[in-house]
VEXDRENDO-800224 format. One record per residue (C-alpha): residue number from 0; residue in three letters; x negated, y, z. Coordinates in steps of 0.2 Angstrom, whole numbers, plus 5000, padded with zeros to 4 digits. Each point is the difference from the previous one (the first is absolute). Example, Ala and Ser with C-alpha at 12.3 -4.5 7.8 and 13.67 -1.06 7.14 Angstrom:
# residues 2
k, r, east, north, up
0, ala, 4938, 4978, 5039 $
1, ser, 4994, 5017, 4997 $
END
This chain:
# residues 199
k, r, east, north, up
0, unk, 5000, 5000, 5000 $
1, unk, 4984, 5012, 5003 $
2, unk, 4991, 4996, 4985 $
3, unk, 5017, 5007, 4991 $
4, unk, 5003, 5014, 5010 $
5, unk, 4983, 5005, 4994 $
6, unk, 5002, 4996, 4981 $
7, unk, 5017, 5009, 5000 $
8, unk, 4989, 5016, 5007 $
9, unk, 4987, 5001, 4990 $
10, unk, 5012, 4997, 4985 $
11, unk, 5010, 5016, 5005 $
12, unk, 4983, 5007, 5005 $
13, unk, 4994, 4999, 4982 $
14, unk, 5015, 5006, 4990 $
15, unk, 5002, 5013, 5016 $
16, unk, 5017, 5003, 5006 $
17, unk, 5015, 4994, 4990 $
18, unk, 5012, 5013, 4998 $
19, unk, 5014, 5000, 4988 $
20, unk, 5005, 5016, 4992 $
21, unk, 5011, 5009, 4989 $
22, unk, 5017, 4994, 5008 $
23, unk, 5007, 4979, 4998 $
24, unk, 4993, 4990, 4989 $
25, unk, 5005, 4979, 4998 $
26, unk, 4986, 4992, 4996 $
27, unk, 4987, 5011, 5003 $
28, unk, 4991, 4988, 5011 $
29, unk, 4997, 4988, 4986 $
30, unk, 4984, 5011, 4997 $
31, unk, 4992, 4993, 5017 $
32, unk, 5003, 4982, 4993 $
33, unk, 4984, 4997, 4990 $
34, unk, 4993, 4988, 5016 $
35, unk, 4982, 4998, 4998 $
36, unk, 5000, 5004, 4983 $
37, unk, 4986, 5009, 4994 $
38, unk, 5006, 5015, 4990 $
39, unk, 4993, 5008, 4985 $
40, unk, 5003, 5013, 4986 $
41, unk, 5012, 4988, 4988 $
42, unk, 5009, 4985, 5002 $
43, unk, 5009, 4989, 4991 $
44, unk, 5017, 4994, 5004 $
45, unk, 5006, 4983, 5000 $
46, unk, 5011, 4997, 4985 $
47, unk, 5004, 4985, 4990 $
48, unk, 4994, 5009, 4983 $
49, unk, 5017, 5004, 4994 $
50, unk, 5006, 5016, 4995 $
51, unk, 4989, 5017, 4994 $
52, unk, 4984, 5003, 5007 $
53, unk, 4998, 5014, 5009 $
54, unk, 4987, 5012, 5009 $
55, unk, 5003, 5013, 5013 $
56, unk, 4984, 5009, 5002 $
57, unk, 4998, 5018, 5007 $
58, unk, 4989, 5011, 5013 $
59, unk, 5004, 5003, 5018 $
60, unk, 5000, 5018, 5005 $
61, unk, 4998, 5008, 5017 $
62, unk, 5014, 5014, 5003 $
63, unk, 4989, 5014, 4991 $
64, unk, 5004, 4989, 4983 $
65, unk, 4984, 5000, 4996 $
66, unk, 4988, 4991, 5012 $
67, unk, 4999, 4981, 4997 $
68, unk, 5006, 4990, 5016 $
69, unk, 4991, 4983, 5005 $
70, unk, 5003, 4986, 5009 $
71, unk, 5021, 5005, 4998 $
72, unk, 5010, 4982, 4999 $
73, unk, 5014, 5000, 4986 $
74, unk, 5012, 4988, 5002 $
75, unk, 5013, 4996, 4986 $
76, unk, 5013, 4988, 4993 $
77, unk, 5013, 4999, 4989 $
78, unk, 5012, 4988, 4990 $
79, unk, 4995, 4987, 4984 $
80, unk, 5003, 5002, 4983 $
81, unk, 5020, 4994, 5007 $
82, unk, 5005, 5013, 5012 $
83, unk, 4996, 4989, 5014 $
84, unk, 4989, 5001, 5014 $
85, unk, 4995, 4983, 4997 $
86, unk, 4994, 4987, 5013 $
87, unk, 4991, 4982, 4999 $
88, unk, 5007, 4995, 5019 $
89, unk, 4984, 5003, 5011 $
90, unk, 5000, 5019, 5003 $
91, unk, 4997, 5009, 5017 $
92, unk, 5005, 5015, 5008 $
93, unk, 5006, 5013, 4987 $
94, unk, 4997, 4988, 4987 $
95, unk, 5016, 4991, 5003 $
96, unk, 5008, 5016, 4995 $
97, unk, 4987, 5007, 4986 $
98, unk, 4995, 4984, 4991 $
99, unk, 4985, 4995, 4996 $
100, unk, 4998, 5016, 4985 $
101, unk, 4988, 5009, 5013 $
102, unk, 4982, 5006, 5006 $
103, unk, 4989, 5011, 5010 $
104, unk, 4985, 5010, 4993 $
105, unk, 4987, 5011, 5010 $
106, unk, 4995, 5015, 4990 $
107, unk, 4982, 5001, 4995 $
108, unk, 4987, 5017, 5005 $
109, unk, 5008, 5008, 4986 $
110, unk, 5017, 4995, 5003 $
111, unk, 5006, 4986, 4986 $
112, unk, 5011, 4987, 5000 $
113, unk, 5010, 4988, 4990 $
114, unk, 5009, 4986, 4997 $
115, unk, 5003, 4987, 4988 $
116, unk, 5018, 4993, 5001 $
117, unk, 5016, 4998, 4989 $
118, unk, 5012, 5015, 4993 $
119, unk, 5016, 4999, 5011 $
120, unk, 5015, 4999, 4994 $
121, unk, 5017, 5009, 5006 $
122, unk, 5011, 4993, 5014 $
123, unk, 5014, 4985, 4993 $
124, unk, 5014, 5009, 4993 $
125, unk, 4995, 5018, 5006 $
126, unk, 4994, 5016, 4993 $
127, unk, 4988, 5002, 5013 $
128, unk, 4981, 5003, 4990 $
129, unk, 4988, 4989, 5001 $
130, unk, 4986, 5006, 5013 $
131, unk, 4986, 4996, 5012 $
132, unk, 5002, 5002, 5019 $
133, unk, 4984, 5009, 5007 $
134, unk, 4995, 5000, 5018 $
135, unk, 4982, 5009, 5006 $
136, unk, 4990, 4998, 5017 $
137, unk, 4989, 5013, 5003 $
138, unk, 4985, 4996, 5010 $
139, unk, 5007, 5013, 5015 $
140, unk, 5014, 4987, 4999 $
141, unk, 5015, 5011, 4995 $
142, unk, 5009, 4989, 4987 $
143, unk, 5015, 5004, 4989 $
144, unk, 5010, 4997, 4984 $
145, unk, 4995, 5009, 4985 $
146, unk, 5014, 5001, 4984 $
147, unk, 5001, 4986, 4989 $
148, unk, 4991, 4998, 4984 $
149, unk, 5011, 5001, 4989 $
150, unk, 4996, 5001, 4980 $
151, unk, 5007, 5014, 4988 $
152, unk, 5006, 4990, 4987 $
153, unk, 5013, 4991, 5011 $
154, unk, 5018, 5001, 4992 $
155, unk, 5007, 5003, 5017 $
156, unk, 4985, 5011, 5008 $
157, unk, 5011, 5019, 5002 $
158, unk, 4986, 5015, 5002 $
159, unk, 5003, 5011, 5011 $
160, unk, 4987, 5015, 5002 $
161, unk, 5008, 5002, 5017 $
162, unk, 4996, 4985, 5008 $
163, unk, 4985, 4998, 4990 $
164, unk, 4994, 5016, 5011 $
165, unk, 5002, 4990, 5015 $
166, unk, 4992, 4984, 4997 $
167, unk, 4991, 4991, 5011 $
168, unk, 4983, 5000, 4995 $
169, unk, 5002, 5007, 4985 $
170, unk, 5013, 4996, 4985 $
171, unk, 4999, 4983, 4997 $
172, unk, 5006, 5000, 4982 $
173, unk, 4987, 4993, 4990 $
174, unk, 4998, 4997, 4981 $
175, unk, 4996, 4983, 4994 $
176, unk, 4986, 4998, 4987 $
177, unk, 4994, 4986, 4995 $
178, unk, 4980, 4995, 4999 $
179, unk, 4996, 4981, 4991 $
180, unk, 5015, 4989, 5007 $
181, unk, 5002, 5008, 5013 $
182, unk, 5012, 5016, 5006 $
183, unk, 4994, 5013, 5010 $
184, unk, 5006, 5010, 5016 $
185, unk, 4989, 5014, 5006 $
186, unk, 5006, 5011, 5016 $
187, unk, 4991, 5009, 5011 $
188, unk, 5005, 5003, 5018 $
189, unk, 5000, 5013, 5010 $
190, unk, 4999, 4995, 5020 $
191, unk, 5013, 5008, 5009 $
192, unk, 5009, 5011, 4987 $
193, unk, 5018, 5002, 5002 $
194, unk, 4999, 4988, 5016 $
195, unk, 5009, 5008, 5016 $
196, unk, 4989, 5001, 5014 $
197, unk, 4985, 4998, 4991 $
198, unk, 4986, 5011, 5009 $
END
């Protein structure tokens, strides 16, 4: 019982203390749920090679929009190529609610990331856009949602200049291009912009 007392403190001691920001957020713990994995600038998430290939690659800002912010986890998940946060039976935690669609990165010195996944696809019988759920953890541990991806071209994506003022972390309305077989998502991310609270 000692010997995890003291892991659990030098866990918290590294990330420093959590704190959760910018009002409720479901899920948002899912970005603590990494275990021991050791986190670098780009993964890839598990997929069984269907659907479009996709990369989601961008920088991670500090709040001036300029300075490149390291060692920031992003976490992320999203539906398949069906709509469907799909599952294979064995997930954990969050994971029994996300799928198996998702991942954590660890921005690099100048503040890169990406992942490799699948192009999501709209909710069954909805006219919901597609998009990508995005979670950071800073290292002062404040950690909060930021607003989905979401990708321009989307029949059912509605532009708003208003709310696109007020996005968390800056607009997350990307343009896909496509680069060899691939498609390709680039966002940068502004830490705290837009969040409540934020200081």
């Amino acid at each position: 019982m000692k010997f995890i007392f003291i892991l659990s403190v030098l866990f918290i001691s590294s990330i420093g203390a959590q704190t959760l920001i910018g009002g409720p957020c479901e899920g948002c713990e899912a970005v603590f749920e990494y275990e021991n994995k050791v986190l670098s600038p780009s993964d890839t998430m598990p997929h069984n090679n269907s659907g479009t290939k996709l990369l989601v690659t961008g920088k991670i800002l500090k709040s001036d929009g300029k300075t490149p912010a390291a060692d920031v986890i992003l976490y992320i998940y999203h539906t398949n190529e069906k709509g469907i946060y799909a599952k294979r039976g064995d997930e954990k935690g969050w994971g029994k609610r996300h799928g198996y669609l998702r991942g954590w990165i660890k921005s690099d010195s100048t503040g890169r990331y990406s992942f490799y996944t699948i192009k999501p696809a709209s909710y069954p019988d909805s006219r919901e856009p597609a998009h990508i759920h995005g979670t950071i953890l800073e290292p002062n541990g404040y950690y909060y949602w930021i607003d989905e991806w979401h990708f321009n071209d989307d029949p059912f994506l509605k532009i708003n200049s208003e709310s696109e003022s007020k996005a968390r972390g800056d607009s997350g309305i990307v343009e896909l291009k496509k680069e060899g077989n691939i498609l390709v998502a680039r966002r940068d991310i502004i830490l705290g912009k837009n969040v409540p609270g934020y200081k």
